[in-house]
ROMI-967112 format. One line per field, with one value per residue (C-alpha): x, y, z; residue in one letter; chain; residue number from 1. Coordinates in steps of 0.1 Angstrom, whole numbers, always signed. Layout:
N
xx = X	...
yy = Y	...
zz = Z	...
aa = a	...
ch = A	...
i = NUM	...
This chain:
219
xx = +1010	+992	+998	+965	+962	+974	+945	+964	+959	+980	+994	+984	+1009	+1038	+1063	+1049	+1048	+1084	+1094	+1074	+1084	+1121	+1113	+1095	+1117	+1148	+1126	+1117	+1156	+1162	+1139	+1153	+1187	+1174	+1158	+1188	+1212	+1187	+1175	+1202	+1178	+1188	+1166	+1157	+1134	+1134	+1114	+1107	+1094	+1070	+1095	+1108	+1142	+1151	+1163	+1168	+1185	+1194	+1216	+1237	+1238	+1209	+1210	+1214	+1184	+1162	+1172	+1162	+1129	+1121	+1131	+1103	+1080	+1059	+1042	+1076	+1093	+1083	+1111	+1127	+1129	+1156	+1134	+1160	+1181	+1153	+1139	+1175	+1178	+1150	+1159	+1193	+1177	+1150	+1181	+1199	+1172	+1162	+1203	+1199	+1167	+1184	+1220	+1192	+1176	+1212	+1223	+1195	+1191	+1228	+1216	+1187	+1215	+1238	+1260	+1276	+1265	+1289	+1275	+1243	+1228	+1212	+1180	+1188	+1197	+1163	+1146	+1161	+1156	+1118	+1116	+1130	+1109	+1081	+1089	+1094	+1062	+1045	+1067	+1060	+1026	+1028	+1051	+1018	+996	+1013	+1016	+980	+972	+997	+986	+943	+956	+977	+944	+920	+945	+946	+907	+906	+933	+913	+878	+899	+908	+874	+857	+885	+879	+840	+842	+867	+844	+813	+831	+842	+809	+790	+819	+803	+814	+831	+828	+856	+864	+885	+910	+916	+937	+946	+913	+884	+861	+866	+891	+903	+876	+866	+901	+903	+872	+885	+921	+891	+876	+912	+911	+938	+933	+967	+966	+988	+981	+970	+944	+910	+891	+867	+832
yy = +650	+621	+599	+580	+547	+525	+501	+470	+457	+453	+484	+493	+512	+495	+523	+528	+488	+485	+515	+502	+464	+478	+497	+469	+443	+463	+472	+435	+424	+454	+440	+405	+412	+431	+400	+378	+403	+415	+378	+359	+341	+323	+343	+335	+355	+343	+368	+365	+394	+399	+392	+361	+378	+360	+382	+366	+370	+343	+352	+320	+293	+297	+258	+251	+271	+250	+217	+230	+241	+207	+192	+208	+215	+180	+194	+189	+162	+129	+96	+84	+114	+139	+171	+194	+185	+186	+217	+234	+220	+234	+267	+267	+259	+288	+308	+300	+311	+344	+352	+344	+360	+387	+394	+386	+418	+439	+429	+440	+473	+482	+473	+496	+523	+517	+495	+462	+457	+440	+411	+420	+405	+423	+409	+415	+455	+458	+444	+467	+497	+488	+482	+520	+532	+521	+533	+568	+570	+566	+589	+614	+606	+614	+643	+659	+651	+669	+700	+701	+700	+729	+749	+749	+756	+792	+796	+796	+817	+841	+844	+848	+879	+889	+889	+908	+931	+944	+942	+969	+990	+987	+998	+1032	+1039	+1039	+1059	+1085	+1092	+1090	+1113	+1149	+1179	+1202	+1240	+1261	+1289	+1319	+1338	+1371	+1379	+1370	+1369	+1343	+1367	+1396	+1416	+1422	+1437	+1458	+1476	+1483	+1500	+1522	+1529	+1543	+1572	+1584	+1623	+1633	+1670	+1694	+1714	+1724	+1723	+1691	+1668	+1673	+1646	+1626	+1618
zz = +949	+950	+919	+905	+906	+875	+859	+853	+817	+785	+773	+736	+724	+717	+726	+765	+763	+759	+781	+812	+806	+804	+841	+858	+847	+862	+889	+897	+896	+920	+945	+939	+945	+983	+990	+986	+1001	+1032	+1037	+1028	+1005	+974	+946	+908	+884	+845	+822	+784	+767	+744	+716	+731	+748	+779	+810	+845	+875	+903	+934	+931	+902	+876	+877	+911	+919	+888	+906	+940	+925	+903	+936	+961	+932	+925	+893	+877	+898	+880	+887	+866	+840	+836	+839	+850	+822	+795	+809	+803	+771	+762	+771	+752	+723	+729	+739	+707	+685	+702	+698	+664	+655	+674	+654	+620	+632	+641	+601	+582	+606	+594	+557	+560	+571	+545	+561	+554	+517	+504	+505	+497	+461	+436	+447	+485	+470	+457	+483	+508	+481	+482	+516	+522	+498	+511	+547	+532	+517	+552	+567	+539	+543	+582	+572	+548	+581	+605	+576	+571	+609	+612	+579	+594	+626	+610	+591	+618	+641	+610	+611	+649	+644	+616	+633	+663	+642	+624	+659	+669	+640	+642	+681	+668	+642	+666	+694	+669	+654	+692	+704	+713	+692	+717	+714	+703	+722	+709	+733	+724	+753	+785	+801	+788	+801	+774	+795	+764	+746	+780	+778	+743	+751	+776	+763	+741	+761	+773	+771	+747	+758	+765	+803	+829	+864	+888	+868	+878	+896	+880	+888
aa = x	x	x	x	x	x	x	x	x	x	x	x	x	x	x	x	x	x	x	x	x	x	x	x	x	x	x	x	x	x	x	x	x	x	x	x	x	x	x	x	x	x	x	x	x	x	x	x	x	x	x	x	x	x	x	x	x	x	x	x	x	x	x	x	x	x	x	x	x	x	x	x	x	x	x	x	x	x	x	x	x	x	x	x	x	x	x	x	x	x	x	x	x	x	x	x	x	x	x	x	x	x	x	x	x	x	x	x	x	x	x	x	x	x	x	x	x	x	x	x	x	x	x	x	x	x	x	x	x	x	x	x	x	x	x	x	x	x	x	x	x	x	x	x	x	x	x	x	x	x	x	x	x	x	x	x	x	x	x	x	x	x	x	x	x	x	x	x	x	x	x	x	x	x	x	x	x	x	x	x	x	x	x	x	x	x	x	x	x	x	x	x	x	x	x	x	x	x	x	x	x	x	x	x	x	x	x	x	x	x	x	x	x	x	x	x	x	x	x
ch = A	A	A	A	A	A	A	A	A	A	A	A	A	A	A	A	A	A	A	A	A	A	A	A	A	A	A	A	A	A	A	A	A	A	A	A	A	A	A	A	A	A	A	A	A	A	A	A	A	A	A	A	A	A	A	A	A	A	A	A	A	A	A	A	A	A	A	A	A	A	A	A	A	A	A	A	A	A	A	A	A	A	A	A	A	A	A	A	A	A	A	A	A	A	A	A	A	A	A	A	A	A	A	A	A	A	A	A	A	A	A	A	A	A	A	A	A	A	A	A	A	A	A	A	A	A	A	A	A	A	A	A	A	A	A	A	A	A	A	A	A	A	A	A	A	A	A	A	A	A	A	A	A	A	A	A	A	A	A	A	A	A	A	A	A	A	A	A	A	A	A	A	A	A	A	A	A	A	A	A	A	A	A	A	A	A	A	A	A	A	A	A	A	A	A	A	A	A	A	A	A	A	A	A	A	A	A	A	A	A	A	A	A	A	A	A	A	A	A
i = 1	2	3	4	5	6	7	8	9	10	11	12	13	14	15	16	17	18	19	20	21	22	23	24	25	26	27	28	29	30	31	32	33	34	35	36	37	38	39	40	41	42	43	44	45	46	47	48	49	50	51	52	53	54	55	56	57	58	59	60	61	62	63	64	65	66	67	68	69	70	71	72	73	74	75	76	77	78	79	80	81	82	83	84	85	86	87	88	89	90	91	92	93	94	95	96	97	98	99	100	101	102	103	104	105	106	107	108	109	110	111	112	113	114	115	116	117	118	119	120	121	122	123	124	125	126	127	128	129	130	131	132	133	134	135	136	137	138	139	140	141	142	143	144	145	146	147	148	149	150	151	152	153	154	155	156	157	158	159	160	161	162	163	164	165	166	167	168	169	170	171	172	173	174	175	176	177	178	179	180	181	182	183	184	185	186	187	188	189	190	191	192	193	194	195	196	197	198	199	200	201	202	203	204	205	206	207	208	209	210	211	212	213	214	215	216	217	218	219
């Protein structure tokens, strides 16, 4: 089967964003490591995603490769300035912040799961309790949806049974009063053809008359 091909623009949803970032990104890595391994070539690939999270890959020294690259590349080699170093100062500090951002997230994910309040404030409590709150009233409100799809879907495969139904009934009805009345035949003996009645009426004419000697023939 021949798969379609892919029109290449941002992905709306965020869901399928994430899940083909997550496949391309290891897919990209992949291919970097075969060219460094088949070529014998000295790879690098840095990606930042759409929430700032920094994944890379280099087949020897992340920073050897940067200086090699600043070196050849003249749009970033200017004398007399310490690119390389600024540039990877740079991304410590952007490194630094995504971790942080990052363990921000993990701690108030295992507040909203019960977890870890201990050293949560009163305030902090009731901002998580109307945080959840609010979060259940849209899932409720998704929940209702999804009933109310499901409850005019029942009802209009009720209607089609019912509509089946009175169409079956209709079509009996009509057959039953088109049906032709068959005739009704009454056997009397063995024979339809009145065998019956034709030797009752000759046990009938049997001479009950007393004489000796051979019978005499009949005419």
């Amino acid at each position: 089967m021949v798969r379609g091909k892919i029109e290449i623009k941002k992905i709306e949803n965020r869901t399928s964003r994430q899940i083909t970032f997550s496949k391309r990104r290891n897919g990209l890595f992949k291919k970097a490591h075969e060219l460094s391994v088949l070529c014998d070539a000295q790879v690098a690939a840095i990606v930042f995603s759409q929430s700032g999270r920094l994944y890379e890959f280099s087949s020897s020294e992340m920073e050897k490769t940067i200086e090699r690259y600043v070196k050849f590349s003249p749009d970033y080699f200017v004398p007399g300035r310490p690119q390389v170093e600024l540039y990877l100062l740079e991304l410590k500090k952007e490194m630094d912040i995504m971790v942080k951002k990052i363990d921000l997230l993990e701690v108030h994910q295992r507040k909203l799961m019960g977890q870890g309040l201990g050293s949560c404030s009163l305030a902090q409590l009731q901002g998580l309790e109307t945080q959840i709150e609010k979060s259940l009233r849209i899932i409720r409100s998704r929940k209702a949806e999804l009933y109310a799809d499901q409850l005019l879907k029942l009802k209009e495969k009720e209607r089609e049974l019912l509509d089946q139904r009175r169409r079956l009934r209709e079509e009996e009805i009509r057959e039953t009063l088109v049906r032709p009345m068959l005739p009704v035949t009454l056997h009397t003996g063995k024979d339809e053809t009145g065998s019956a009645c034709r030797m009752s009426k000759h046990s009938s004419e049997v001479e009950t008359d007393l004489f000796i000697g051979f019978p005499a023939t009949r005419l």
